[in-house]
C-alpha positions as a Markdown table, in Angstrom:
| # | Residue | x | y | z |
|---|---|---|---|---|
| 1 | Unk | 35.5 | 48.5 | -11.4 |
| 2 | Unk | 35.9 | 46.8 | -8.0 |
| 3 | Unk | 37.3 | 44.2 | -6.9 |
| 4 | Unk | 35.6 | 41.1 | -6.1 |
| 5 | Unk | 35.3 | 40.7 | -2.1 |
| 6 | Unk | 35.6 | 36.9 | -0.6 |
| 7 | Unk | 32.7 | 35.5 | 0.2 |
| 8 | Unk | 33.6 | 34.6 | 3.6 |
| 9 | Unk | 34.1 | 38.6 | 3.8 |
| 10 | Unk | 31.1 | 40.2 | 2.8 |
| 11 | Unk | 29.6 | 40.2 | 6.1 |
| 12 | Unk | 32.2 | 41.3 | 8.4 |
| 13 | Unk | 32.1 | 44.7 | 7.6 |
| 14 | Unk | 29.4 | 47.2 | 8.6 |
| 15 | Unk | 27.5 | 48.2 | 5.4 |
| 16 | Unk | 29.1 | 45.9 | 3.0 |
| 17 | Unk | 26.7 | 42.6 | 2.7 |
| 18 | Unk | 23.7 | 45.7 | 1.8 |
| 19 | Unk | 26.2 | 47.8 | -0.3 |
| 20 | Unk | 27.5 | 44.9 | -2.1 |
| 21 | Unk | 23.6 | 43.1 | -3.0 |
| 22 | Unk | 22.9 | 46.3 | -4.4 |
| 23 | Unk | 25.6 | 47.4 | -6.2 |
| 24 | Unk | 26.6 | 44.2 | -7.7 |
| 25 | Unk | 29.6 | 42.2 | -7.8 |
| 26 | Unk | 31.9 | 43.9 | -11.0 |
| 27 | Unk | 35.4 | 43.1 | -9.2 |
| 28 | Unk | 38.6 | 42.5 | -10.4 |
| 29 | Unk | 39.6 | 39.1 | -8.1 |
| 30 | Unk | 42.7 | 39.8 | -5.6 |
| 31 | Unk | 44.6 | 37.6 | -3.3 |
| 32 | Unk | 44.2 | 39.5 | 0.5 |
| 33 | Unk | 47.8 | 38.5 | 1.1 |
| 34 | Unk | 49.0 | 40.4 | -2.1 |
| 35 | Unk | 51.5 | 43.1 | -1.7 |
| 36 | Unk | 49.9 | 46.1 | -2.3 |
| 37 | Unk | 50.3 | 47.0 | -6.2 |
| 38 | Unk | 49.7 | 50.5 | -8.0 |
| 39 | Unk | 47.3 | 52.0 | -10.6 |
| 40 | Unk | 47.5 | 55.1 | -12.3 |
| 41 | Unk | 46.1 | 57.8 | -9.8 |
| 42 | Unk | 45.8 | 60.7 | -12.9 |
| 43 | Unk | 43.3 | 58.1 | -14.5 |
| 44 | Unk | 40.8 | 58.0 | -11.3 |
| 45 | Unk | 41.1 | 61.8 | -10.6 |
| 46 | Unk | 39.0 | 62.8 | -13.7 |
| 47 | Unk | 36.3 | 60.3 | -13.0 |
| 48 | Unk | 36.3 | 61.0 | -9.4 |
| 49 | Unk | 36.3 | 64.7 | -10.4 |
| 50 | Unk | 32.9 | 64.5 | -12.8 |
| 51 | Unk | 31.0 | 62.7 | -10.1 |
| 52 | Unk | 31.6 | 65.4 | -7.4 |
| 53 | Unk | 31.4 | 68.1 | -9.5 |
| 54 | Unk | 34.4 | 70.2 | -7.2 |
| 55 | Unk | 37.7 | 71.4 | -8.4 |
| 56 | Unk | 40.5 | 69.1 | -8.2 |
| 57 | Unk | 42.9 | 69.4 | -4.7 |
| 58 | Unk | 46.4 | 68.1 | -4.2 |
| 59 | Unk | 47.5 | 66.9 | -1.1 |
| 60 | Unk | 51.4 | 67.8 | -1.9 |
| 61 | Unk | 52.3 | 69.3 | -5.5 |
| 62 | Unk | 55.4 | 67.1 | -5.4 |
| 63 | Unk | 56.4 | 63.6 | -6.2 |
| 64 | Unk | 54.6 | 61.8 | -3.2 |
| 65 | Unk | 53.7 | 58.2 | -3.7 |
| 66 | Unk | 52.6 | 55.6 | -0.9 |
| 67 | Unk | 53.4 | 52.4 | 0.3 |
| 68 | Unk | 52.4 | 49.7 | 2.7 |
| 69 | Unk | 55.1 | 47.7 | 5.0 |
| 70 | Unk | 53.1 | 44.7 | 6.8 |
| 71 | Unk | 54.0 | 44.8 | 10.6 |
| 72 | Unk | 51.9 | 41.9 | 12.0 |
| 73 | Unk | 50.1 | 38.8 | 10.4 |
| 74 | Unk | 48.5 | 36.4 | 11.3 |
| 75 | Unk | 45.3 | 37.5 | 12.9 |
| 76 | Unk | 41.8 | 36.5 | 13.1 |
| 77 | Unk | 39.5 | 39.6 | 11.4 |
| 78 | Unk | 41.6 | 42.3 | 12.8 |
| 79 | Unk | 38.9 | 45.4 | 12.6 |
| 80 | Unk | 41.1 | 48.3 | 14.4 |
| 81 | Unk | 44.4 | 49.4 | 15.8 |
| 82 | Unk | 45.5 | 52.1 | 18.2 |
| 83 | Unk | 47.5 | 52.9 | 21.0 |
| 84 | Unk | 46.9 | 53.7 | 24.7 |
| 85 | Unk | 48.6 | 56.7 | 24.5 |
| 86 | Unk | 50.9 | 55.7 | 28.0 |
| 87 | Unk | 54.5 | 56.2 | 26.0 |
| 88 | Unk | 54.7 | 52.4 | 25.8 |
| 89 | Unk | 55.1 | 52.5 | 21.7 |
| 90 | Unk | 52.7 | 49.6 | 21.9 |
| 91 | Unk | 49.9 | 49.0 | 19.0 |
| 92 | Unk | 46.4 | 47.3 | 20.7 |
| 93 | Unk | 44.8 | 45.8 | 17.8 |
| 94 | Unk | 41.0 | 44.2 | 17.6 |
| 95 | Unk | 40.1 | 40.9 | 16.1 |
| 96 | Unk | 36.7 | 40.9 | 15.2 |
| 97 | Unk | 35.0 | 37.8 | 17.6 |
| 98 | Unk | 36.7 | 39.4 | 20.5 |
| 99 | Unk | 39.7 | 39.2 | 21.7 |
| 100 | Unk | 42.5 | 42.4 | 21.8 |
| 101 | Unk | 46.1 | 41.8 | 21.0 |
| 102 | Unk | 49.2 | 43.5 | 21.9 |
| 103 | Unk | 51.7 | 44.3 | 19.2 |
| 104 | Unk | 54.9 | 44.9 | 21.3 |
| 105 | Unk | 58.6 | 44.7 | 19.6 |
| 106 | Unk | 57.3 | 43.8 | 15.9 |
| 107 | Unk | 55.8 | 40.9 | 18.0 |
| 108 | Unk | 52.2 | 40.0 | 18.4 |
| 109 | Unk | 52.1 | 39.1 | 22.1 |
| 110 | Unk | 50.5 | 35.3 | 22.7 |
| 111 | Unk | 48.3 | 36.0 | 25.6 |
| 112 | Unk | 45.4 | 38.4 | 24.7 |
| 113 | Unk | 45.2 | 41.9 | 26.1 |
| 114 | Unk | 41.5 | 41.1 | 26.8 |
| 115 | Unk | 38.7 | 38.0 | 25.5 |
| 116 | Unk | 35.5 | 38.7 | 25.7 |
| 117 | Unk | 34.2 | 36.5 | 23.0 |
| 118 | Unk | 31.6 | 35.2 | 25.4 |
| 119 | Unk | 29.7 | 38.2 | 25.4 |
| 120 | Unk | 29.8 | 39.1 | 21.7 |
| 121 | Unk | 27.7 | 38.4 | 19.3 |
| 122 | Unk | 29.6 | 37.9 | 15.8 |
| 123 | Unk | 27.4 | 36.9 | 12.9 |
| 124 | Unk | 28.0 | 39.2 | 9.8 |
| 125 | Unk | 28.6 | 42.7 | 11.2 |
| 126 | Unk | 28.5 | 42.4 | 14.4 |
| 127 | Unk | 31.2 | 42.1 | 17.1 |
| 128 | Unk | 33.7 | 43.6 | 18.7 |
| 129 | Unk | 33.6 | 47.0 | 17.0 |
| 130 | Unk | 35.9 | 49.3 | 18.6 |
| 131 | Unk | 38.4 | 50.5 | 21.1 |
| 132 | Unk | 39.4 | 53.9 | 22.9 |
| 133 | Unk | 41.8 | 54.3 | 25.9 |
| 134 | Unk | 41.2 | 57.1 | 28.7 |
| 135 | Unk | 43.2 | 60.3 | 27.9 |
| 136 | Unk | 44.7 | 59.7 | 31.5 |
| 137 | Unk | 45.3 | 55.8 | 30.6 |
| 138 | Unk | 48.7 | 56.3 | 32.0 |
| 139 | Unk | 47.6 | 56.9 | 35.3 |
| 140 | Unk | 44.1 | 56.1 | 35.7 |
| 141 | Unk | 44.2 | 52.6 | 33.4 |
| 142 | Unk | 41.0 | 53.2 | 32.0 |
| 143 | Unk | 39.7 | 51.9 | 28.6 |
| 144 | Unk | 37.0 | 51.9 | 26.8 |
| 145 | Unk | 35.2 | 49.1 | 24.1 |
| 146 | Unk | 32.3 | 48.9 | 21.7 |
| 147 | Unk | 31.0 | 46.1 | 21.0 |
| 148 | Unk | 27.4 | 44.0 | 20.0 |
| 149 | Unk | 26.4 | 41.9 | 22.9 |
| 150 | Unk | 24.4 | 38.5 | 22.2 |
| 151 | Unk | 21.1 | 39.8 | 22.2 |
| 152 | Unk | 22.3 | 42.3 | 19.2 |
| 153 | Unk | 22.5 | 45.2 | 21.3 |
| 154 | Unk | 25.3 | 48.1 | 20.8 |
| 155 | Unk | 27.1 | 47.9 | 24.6 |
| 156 | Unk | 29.7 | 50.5 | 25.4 |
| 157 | Unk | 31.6 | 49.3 | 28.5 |
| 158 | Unk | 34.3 | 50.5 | 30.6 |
| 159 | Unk | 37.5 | 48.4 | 31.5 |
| 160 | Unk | 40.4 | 48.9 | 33.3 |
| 161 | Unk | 44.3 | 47.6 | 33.0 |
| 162 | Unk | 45.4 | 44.6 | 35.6 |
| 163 | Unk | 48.9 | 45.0 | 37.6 |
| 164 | Unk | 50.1 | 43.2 | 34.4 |
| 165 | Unk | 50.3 | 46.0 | 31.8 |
| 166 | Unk | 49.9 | 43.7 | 29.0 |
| 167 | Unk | 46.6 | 42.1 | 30.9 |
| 168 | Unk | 43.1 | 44.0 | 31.3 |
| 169 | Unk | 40.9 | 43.0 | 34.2 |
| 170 | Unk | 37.4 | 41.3 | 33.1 |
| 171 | Unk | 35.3 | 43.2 | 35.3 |
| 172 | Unk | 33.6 | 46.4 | 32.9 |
| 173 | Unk | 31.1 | 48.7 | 34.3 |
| 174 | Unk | 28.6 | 49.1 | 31.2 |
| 175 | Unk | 28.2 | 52.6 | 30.2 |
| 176 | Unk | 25.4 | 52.2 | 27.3 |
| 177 | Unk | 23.3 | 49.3 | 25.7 |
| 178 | Unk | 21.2 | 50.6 | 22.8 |
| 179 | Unk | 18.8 | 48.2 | 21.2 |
| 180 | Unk | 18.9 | 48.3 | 17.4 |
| 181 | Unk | 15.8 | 46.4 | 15.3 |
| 182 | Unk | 18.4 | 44.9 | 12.5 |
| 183 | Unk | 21.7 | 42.9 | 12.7 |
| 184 | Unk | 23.5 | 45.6 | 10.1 |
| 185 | Unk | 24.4 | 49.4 | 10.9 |
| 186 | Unk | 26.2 | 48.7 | 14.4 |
| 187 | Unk | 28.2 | 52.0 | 13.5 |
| 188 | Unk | 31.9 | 51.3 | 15.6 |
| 189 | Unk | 34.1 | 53.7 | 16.6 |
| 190 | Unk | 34.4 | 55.4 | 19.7 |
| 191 | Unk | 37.2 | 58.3 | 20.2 |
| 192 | Unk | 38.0 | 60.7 | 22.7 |
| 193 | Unk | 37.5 | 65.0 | 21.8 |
| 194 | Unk | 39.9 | 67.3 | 22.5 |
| 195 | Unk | 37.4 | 68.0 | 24.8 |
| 196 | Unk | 38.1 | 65.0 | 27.1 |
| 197 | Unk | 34.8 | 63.6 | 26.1 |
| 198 | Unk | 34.1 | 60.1 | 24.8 |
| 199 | Unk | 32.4 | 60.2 | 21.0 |
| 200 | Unk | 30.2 | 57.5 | 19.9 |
| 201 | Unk | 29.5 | 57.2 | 16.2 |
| 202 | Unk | 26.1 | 54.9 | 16.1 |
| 203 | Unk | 24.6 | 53.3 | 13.0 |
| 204 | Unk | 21.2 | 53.9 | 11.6 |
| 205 | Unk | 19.8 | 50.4 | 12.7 |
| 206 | Unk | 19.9 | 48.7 | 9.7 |
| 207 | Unk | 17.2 | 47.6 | 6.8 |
| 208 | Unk | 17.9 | 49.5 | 3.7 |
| 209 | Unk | 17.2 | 52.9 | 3.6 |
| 210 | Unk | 17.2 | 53.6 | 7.2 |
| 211 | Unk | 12.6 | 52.1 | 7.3 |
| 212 | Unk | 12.3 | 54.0 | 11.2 |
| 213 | Unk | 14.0 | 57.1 | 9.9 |
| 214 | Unk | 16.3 | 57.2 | 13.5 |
| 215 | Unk | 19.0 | 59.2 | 11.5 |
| 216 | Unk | 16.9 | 61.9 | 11.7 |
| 217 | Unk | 14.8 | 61.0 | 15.1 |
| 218 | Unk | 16.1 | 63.0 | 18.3 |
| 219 | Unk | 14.5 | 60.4 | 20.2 |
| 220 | Unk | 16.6 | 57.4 | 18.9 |
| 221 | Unk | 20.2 | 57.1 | 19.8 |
| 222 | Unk | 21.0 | 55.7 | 16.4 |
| 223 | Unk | 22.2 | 57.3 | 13.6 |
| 224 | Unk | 24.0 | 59.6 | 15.4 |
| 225 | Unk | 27.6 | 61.1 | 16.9 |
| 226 | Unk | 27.1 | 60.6 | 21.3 |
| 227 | Unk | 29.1 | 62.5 | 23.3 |
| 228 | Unk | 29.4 | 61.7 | 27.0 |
| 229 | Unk | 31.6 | 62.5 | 30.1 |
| 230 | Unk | 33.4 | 59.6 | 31.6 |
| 231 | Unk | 34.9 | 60.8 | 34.1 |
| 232 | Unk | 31.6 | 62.3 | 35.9 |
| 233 | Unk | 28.9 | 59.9 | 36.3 |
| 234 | Unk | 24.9 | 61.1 | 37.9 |
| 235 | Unk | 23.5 | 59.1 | 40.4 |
| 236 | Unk | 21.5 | 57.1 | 37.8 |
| 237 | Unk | 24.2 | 57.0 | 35.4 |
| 238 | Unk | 27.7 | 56.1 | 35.1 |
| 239 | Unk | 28.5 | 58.9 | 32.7 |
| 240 | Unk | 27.1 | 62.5 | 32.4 |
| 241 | Unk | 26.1 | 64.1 | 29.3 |
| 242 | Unk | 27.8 | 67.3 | 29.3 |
| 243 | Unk | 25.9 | 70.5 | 30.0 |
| 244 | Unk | 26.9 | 71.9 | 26.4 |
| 245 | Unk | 25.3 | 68.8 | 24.5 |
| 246 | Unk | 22.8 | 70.7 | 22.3 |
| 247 | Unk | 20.0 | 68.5 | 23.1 |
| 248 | Unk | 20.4 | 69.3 | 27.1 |
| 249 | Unk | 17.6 | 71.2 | 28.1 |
| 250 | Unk | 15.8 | 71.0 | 25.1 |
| 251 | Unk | 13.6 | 68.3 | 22.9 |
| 252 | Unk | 16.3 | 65.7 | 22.1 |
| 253 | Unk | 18.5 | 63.0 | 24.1 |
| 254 | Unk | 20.7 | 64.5 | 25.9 |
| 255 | Unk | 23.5 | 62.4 | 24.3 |
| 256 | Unk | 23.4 | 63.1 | 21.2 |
| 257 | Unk | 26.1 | 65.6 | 19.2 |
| 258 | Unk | 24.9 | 65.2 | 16.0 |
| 259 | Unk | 22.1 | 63.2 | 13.7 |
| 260 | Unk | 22.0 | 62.5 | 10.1 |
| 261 | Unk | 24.6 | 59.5 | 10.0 |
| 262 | Unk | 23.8 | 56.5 | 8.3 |
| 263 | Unk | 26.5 | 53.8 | 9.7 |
| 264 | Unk | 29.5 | 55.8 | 10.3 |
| 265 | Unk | 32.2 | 52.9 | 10.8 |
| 266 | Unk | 35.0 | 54.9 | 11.7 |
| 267 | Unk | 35.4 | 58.7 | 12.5 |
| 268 | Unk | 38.4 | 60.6 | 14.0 |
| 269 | Unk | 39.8 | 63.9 | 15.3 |
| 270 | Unk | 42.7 | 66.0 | 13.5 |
| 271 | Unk | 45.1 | 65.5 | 16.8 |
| 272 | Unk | 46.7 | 69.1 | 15.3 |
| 273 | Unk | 43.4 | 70.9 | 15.1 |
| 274 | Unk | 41.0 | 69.0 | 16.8 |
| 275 | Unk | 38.7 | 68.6 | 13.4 |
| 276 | Unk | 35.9 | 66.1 | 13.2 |
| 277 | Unk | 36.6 | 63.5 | 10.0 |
| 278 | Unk | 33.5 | 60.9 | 9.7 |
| 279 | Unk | 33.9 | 58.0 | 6.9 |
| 280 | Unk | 29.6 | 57.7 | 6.4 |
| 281 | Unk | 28.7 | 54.1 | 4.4 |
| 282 | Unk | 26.4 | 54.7 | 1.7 |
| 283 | Unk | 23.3 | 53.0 | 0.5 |
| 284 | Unk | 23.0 | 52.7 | -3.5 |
| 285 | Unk | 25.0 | 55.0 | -5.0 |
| 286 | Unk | 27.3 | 57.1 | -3.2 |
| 287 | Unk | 30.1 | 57.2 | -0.2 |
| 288 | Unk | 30.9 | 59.9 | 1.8 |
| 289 | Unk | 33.6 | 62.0 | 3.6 |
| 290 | Unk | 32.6 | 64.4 | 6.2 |
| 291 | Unk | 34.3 | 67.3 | 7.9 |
| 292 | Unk | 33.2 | 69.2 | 10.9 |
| 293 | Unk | 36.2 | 72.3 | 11.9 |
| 294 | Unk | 36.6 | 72.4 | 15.3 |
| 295 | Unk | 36.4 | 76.3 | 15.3 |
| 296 | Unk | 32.7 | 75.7 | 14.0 |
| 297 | Unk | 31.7 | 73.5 | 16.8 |
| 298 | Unk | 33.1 | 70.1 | 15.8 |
| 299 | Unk | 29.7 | 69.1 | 14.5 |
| 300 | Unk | 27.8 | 70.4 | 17.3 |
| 301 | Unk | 24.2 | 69.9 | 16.5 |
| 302 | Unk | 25.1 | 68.9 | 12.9 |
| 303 | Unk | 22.4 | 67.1 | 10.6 |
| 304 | Unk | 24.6 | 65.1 | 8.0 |
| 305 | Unk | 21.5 | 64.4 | 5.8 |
| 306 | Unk | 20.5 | 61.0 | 6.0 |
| 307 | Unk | 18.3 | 59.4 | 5.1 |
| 308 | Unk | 17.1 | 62.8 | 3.2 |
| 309 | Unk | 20.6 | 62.8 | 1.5 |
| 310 | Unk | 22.6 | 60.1 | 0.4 |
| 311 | Unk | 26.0 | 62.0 | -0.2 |
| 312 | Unk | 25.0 | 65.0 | -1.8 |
| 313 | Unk | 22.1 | 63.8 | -3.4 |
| 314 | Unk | 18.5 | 63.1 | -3.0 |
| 315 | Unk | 17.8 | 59.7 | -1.3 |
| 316 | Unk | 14.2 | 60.0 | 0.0 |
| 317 | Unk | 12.2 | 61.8 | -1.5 |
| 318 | Unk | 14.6 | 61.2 | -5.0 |
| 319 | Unk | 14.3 | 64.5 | -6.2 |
| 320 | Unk | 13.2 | 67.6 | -4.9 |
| 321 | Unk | 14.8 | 67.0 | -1.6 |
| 322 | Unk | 15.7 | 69.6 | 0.9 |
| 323 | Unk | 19.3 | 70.6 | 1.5 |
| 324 | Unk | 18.6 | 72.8 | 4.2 |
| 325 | Unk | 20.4 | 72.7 | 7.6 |
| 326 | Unk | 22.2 | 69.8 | 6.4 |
| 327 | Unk | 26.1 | 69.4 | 6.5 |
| 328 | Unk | 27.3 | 68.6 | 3.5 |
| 329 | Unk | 30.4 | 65.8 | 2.9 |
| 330 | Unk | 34.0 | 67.4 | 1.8 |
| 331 | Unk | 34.1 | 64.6 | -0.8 |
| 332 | Unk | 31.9 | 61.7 | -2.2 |
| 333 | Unk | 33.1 | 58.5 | -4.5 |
| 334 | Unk | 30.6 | 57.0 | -6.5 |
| 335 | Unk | 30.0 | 53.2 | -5.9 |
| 336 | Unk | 31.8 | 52.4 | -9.3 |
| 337 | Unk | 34.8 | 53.3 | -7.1 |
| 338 | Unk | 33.9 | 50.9 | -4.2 |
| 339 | Unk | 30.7 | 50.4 | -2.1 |
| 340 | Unk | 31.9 | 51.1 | 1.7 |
| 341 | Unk | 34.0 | 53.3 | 3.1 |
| 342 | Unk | 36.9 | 53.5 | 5.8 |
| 343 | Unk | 37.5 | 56.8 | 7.0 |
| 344 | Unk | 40.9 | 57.3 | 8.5 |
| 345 | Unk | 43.2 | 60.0 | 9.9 |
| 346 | Unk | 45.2 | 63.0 | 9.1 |
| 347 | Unk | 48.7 | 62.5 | 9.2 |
| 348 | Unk | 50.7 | 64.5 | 11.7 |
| 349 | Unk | 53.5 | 62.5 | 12.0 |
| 350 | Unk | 57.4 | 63.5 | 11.8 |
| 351 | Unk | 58.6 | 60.9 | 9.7 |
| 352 | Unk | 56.9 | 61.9 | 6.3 |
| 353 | Unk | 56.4 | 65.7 | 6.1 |
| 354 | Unk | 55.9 | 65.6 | 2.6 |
| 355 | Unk | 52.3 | 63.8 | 4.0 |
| 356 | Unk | 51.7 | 66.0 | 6.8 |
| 357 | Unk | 47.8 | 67.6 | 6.4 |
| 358 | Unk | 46.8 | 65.0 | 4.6 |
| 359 | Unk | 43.9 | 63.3 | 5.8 |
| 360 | Unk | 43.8 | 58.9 | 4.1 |
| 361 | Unk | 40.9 | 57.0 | 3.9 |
| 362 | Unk | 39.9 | 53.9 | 1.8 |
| 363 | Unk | 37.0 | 51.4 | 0.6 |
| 364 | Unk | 36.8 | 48.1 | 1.8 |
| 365 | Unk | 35.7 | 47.1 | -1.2 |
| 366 | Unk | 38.1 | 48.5 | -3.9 |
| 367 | Unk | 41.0 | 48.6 | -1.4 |
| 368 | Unk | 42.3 | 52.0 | -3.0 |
| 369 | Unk | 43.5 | 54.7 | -0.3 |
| 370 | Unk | 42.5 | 58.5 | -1.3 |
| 371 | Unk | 44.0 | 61.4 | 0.3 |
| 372 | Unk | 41.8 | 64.9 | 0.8 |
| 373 | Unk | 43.5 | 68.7 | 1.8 |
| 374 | Unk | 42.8 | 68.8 | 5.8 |
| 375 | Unk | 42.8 | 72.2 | 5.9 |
| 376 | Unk | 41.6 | 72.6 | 2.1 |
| 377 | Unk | 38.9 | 73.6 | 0.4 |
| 378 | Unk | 35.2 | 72.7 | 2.0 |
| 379 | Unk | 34.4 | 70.6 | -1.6 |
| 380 | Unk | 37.4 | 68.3 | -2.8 |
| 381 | Unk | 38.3 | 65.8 | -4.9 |
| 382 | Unk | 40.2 | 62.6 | -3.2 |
| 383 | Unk | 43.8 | 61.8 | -4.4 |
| 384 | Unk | 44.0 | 58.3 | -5.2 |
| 385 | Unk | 47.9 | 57.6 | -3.6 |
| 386 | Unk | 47.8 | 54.0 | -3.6 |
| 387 | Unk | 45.2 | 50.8 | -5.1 |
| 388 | Unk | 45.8 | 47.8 | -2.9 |
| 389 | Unk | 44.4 | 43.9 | -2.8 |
| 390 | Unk | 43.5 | 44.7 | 0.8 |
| 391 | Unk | 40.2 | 44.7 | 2.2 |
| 392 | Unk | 41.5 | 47.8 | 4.6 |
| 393 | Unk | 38.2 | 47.5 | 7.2 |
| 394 | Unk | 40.7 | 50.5 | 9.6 |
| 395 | Unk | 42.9 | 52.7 | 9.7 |
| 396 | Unk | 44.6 | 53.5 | 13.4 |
| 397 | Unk | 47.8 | 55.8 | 14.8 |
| 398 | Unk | 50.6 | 55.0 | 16.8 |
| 399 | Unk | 51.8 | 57.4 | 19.7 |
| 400 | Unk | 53.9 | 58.8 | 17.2 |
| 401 | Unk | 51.7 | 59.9 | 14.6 |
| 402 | Unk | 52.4 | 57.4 | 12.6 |
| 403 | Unk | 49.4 | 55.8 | 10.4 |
| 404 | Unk | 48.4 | 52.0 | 10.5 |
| 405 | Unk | 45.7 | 49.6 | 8.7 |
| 406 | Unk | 44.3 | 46.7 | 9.3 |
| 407 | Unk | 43.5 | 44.0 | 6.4 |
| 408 | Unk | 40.3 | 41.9 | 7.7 |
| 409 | Unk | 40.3 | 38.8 | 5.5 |
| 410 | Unk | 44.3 | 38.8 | 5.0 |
| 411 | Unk | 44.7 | 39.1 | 9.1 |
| 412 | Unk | 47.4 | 42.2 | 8.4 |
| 413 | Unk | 48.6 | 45.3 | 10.1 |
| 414 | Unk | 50.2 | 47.5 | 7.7 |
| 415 | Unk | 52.1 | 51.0 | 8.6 |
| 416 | Unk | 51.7 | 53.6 | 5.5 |
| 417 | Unk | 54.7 | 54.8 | 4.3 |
| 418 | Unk | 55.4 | 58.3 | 2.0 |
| 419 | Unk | 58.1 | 58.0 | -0.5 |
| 420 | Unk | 58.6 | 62.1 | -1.4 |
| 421 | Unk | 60.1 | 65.8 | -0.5 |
């Protein structure tokens, strides 16, 4: 079962309030200020194991067990944390109705790193979404947000540093606004490629079961993986969409990388191998993990299923569906697991090398964190490492490698630490 998610929660986190009013509420009750406590991973695997139907894959043969070590409290809704990448060591972290704080010295900083809770919109899961910085931060100053604005439109807006480090400037050049018909499905995440492009993972729109089919539309911008230059705007448009988008030149926005996503709340690249990982919410039944190898395009004019496919199975029509040219996920849990998932990272830090390859994600719901082979097997079966009271909404990296989380209803940052060879 799942753990019962504070009411006050149940909104804040894209897919969730849907997930959770169909699903139902069968939760075991959890203080969000817990320390994180352990269940027996060989119990889960088997269940886990009959609902994918693929064989079983270790992360590491040996001993390794997880835990959590809490680095900042105290925070309003934190939904991400990540660094800027400018060899400062500092963690930027995002609290939900707007604001970005600076975790410098195992101190959350008083003053804001930027407040633009006068722009954004906050009922249930809307806000102030996500947050990438500029390859060339160091120099250039240049980051990047994604947030709802007050009319309930997806903004992506361009910022760049003040002469105080620790201080943006207010003034953003807007990149994208992308009008959505529903409040839920405001996707979230925005990352730079290896490429040097900017990736934006967009919901569906919202309304259950995706009613305008945009997951599948070439026309609509939602439901989809953008991918844009920054750094090269057209004279209409203060970005370009590169040249070897698949959709240039062709039927299709130009923007779009890839389709078939139904709110994919947070996605990431394998900083080792350059690897697409997207954590894909679920509607009824089942969540999703997908993987895209860098070597086969990255997800280049992929077509993750939705709404056709829920997971690996039929979602409209129920049976009899088509599979073809649709990617399917490296791993699915079943909603008896959770009911919305946080995709995550693979770890290539220093500090644990017994967790090295591994790629962690969670469920907001259940708080567990499941671990899959990042170079492994195209069909796997997560390793639960830890079951936690958290509601982990994102995970994040420091310049180092190392992995953090963020706890939105018990305000937390927490860095993962591996115990094992």
């Amino acid at each position: 079962m799942v753990r019962r998610i504070p009411i006050a929660a149940r909104a804040l986190i894209p897919g969730l309030a849907l997930a959770l009013a169909i699903a139902g509420e069968s939760a075991l009750a959890g203080g969000p200020a817990a320390q994180p406590t352990s269940r027996d991973a060989e119990r889960a695997i088997p269940a886990l194991a009959a609902e994918s139907g693929a064989a079983p894959a270790a992360v590491n043969p040996s001993a390794l067990s997880l835990s959590l070590s809490k680095v900042a409290s105290g925070l309003k809704s934190p939904l991400f944390v990540t660094n800027a990448g400018d060899g400062s060591g500092r963690l930027f972290i995002i609290e939900k109705a707007g604001k970005i704080k600076i975790l410098a010295g195992g101190t959350v900083l008083p003053t804001p790193f930027l407040d633009i809770r006068t722009k954004v919109s906050k009922g249930g899961e809307r806000g102030l979404l996500g947050l990438a910085f500029h390859p060339d931060y160091a120099t250039n100053g240049k980051f990047y947000i994604y947030y709802t604005n007050l009319k309930g439109q997806i903004v992506i807006a361009q910022f760049h540093v003040s002469a105080d480090p620790n201080r943006a400037s207010p003034a953003a050049t807007v990149l994208l606004r992308i009008s959505k018909p529903f409040s839920n499905h405001n996707g979230g995440t925005l990352a730079f490629g290896p490429d040097g492009y900017l990736y934006i993972g967009t919901g569906d729109g919202g309304g259950a079961g995706d009613p305008g089919n945009r997951a599948q539309s070439l026309s609509s911008l939602l439901g989809k993986l953008l991918r844009i230059d920054v750094d090269n705007p057209t004279s209409s448009k203060p970005y370009r969409s590169p040249s070897t988008n698949p959709y240039v030149g062709r039927a299709g926005l130009n923007e779009i990388w890839a389709r078939g996503l139904r709110n994919p709340w947070r996605f990431s690249f394998d900083s080792a191998t350059g690897d697409l990982w997207i954590g894909d919410v679920g509607q009824n039944r089942w969540e999703e993990i997908d993987r895209s190898p860098a070597v086969g395009g990255g997800g280049r004019a992929k077509n993750y299923g939705w709404r056709v496919l829920e997971g690996k199975a039929c979602f409209r029509p129920a049976v009899g569906c088509s599979r073809v040219g649709k990617k399917m996920p490296i791993a699915v849990y079943s909603h008896s697991k959770g009911c919305s998932v946080t995709g995550g990272y693979v770890y290539r830090g220093s500090e644990y090398p017994g967790l090295v390859g591994a790629y962690l994600f969670s469920d907001f719901c259940s708080g567990r964190i499941w671990s899959l082979v990042a170079q492994g097997k195209p069909y796997q079966i997560p390793r639960l490492l830890r079951d936690t009271s958290l509601n982990v909404s994102s995970f994040g990296q420091a310049e180092n490698g190392a992995l953090y989380l963020t706890d939105l209803t018990g305000g937390g940052v927490w860095k993962v630490v591996a115990t094992g060879p």
